[in-house]
C-alpha positions in Angstrom: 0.0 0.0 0.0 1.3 3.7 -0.8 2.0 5.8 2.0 -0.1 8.6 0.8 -3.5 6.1 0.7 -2.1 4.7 4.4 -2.4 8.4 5.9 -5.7 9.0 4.3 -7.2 5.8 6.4 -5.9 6.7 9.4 -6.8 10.6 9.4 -10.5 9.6 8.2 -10.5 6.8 10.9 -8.8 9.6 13.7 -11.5 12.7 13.5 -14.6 10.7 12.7 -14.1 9.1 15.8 -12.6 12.0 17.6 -15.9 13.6 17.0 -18.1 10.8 18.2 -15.5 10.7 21.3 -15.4 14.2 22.2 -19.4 13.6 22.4 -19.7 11.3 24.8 -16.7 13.1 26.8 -18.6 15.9 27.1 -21.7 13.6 28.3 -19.8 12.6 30.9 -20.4 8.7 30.2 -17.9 6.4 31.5 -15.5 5.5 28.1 -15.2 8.8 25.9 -12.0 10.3 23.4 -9.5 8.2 24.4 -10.8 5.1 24.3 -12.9 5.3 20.9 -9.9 6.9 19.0 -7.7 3.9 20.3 -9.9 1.0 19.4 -10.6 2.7 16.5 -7.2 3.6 15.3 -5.9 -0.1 16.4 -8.3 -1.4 14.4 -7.6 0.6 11.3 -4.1 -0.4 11.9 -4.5 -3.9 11.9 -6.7 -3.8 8.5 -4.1 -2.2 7.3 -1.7 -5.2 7.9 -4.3 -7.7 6.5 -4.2 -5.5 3.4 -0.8 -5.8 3.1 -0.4 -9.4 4.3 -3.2 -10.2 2.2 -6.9 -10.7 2.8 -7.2 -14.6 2.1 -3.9 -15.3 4.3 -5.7 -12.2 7.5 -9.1 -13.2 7.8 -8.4 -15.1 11.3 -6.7 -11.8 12.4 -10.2 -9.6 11.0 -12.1 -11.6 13.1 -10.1 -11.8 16.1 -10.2 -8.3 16.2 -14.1 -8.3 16.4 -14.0 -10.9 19.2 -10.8 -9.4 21.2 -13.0 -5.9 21.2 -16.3 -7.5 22.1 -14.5 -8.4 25.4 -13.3 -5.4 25.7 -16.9 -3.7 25.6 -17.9 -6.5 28.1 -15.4 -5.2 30.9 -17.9 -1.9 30.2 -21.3 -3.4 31.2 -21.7 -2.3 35.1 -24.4 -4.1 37.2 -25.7 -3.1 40.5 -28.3 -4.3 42.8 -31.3 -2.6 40.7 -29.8 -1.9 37.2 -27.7 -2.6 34.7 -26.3 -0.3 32.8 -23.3 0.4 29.8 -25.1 -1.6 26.8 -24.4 1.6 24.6 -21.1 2.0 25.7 -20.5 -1.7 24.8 -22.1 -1.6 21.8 -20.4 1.5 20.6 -16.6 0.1 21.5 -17.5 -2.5 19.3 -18.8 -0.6 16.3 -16.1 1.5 16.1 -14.0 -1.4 16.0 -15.5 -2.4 12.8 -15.6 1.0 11.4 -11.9 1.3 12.2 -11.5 -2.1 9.8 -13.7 -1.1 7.2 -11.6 1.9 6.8 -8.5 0.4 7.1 -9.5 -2.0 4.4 -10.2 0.9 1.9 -13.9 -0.1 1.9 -15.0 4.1 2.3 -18.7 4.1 1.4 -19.6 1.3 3.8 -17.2 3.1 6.7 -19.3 6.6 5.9 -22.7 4.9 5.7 -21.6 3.4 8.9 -20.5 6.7 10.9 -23.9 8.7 9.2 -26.3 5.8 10.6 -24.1 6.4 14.2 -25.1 10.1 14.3 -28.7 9.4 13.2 -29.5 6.9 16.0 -27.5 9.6 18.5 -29.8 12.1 17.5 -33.0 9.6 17.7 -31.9 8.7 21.3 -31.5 11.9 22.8 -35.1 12.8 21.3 -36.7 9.6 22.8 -34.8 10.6 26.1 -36.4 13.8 26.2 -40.0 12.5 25.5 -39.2 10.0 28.6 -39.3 7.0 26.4 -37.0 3.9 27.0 -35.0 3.6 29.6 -33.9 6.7 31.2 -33.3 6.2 35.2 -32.0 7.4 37.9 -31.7 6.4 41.5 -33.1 8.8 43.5 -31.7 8.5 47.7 -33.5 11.1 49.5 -32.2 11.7 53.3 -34.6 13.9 55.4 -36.2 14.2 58.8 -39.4 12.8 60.4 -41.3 9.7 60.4 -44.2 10.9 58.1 -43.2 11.9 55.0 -43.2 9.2 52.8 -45.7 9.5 51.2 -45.8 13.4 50.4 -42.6 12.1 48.5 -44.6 9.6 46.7 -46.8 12.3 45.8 -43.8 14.1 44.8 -42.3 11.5 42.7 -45.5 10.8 41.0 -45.6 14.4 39.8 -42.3 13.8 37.7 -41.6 10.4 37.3 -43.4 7.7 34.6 -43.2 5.7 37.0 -40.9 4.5 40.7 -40.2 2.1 43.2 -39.4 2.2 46.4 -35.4 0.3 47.0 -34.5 0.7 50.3 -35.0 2.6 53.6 -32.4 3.4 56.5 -32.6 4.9 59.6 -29.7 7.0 60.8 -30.7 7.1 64.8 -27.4 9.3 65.4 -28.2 12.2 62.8 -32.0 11.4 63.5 -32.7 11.5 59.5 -34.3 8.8 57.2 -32.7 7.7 53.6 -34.9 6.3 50.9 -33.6 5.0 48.1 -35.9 5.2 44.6 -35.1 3.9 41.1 -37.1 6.7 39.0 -38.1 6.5 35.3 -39.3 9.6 33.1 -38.5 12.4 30.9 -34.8 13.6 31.6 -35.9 17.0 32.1 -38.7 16.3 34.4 -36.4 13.9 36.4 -33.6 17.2 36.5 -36.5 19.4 38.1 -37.5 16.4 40.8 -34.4 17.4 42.6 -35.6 21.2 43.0 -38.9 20.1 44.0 -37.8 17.9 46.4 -35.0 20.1 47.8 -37.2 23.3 48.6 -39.1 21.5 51.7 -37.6 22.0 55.0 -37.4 18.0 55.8 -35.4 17.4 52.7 -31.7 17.3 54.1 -30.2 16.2 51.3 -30.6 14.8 47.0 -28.6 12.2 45.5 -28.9 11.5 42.2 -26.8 8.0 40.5 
């Protein structure tokens, strides 16, 4: 392979994926710009080599990359006692893999129609999240005073939320307060204002959000 056709693939490979990177670092989620522009890159580079080893004699090494990277998006998915959570962070180690290797093998319109159909379900997700629909949680801990108030928080919840459930209560006899624990589902920015609402009564001493 010429040097000049080598660069190309890489610098397409390095800001497609630096853009898709840098959003999700922004987002806060837990693998962002680093790790997408590595897999991604390694990827490329490694089609690269199969290119220039030869296709027929590199398919083993193709597909061990898919497999090797589909562990590596398994070490993302996190489960706790009420949710699990990382799919898309999984799901988008792998498929930057692959877009890494169609790029690296020269294959440029099935890399693009890739990266376009990437953006387009980003864009459909965050609208969904907005409306509420699918799977947008949060746990909800609560800590506040007195023995009575759970269910004017119920009533607050149910003013916000789609829907909630009630994980786990503790009593804290030296600080005299309460801690309720709630896994709440809705739309993000009505979940966002819960913690005002619940915040601006006297007998709310604190809001966690996870």
């Amino acid at each position: 392979m010429i040097l000049s056709e080598m660069i190309l693939r890489f610098f397409v490979v390095a800001v497609l994926s630096s853009v898709y990177g840098l959003q999700r670092q922004r987002r806060h989620k837990p693998v962002g710009f680093g790790t997408i522009v590595f897999v991604s890159i390694g990827a490329c580079a490694l089609a690269i080599l199969a290119v220039d080893l030869g296709i027929e004699t590199s398919i083993g090494l193709l597909g061990a990359i898919v497999t090797g990277i589909g562990f590596l998006g398994a070490g993302a998915i996190i489960k706790n006692d009420d949710k699990i959570f990382g799919f898309t962070t999984a799901a988008s180690i792998w498929l930057f893999s692959i877009f890494g290797l169609v790029i690296g093998l020269g294959q440029f319109t099935e890399g693009i129609t890739i990266y376009v159909i990437v953006w387009l379900v980003v864009g459909l997700d965050r609208y969904l999240e907005k409306l509420g629909v699918g799977s947008y949680r949060k746990r909800v801990t609560v800590v506040y005073t007195g023995f009575n108030k759970k269910e004017q928080i119920s009533h607050i919840l149910a003013g916000y939320c789609t829907s909630f459930s009630l994980i786990n209560i503790t009593l804290n006899k030296k600080e005299r307060t309460i801690s309720s624990s709630y896994l709440v589902e809705g739309p993000k920015e009505e979940i966002e204002n819960l913690l005002k609402e619940l915040y601006k009564n006297k007998w709310c001493v604190s809001v966690k959000f996870e």
